[in-house]
N, C-alpha and C positions, 0 to 999 in steps of 0.2 A: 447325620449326626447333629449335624444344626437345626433340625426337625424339633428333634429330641430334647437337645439341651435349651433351646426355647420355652416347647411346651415345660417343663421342670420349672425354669423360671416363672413362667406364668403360672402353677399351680401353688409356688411359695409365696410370689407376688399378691395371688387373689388371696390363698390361706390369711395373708397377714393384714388384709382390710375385713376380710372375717373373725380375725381377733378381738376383733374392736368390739364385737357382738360375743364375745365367749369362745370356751378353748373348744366344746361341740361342735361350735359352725365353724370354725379356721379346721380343725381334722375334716371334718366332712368336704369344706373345699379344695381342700391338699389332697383327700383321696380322690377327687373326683378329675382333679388333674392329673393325677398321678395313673390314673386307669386309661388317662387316653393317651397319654407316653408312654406306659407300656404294651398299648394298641398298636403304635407307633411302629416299638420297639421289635412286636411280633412279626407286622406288616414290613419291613425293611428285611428281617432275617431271612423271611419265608421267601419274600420277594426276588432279591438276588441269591440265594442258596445254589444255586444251579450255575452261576456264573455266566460267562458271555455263551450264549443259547440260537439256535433259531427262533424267528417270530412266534411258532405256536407255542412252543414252550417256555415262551417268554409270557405272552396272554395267558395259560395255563396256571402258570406259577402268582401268576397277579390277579387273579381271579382266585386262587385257592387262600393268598395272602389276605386278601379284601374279606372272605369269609367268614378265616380265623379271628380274623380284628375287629370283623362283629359281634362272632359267637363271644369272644370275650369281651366286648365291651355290655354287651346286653346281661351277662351272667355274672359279670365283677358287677355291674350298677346292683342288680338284681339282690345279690350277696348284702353289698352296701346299704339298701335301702331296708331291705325284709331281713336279712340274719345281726346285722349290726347297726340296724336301727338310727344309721346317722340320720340329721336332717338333709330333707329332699331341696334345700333351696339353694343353698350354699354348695351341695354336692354336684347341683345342674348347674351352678355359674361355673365352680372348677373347670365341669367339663367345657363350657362354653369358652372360655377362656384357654384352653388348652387347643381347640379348637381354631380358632382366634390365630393363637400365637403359630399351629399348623399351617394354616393360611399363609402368614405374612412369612415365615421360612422358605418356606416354596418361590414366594414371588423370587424374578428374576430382575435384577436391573437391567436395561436396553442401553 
């Protein structure tokens, strides 16, 4: 969930220095963060769906997760760029940023 609500922030975070350039490039960076939280979003559900599991169908399930959260990230971008025509600059910082803030959720403090 802290994955999540991260990447969120970081896609409003970047949308609102993309403001500064127009209301096209702040949507197109909010969508493009907004598509890797709900990559996120997919890969978390799918991932524990099964609950506490043996090893292979723990691998299984995390492997069919990582899939899904491609197919969707490749086919929302795909959507984003060719059917809705956002711009491609601001849409790839979103995601980069979304990214980014994925990363540093995960770290663990020691």
């Amino acid at each position: 969930m802290r994955a999540v609500l991260m990447q969120a922030a970081s896609a409003v975070l970047v949308a609102g220095v993309f403001a500064l350039a127009g209301r096209d490039a702040a949507l197109a960076a909010l969508a493009g963060g907004l598509i890797v939280t709900t990559g996120t979003v997919i890969l978390g559900r799918r991932m524990f769906a099964a609950g506490i599991v043996p090893g292979g169908v723990l691998v299984a399930g995390s492997l069919a997760a990582t899939a899904l959260r491609w197919l969707w990230l490749i086919g929302a971008m795909w959507c984003a760029l060719v059917l809705l025509r956002l711009q491609a600059l601001p849409l790839i910082a979103g995601v980069a940023a979304a990214y980014v803030a994925f990363g540093f959720a995960t770290l663990r403090p020691r």
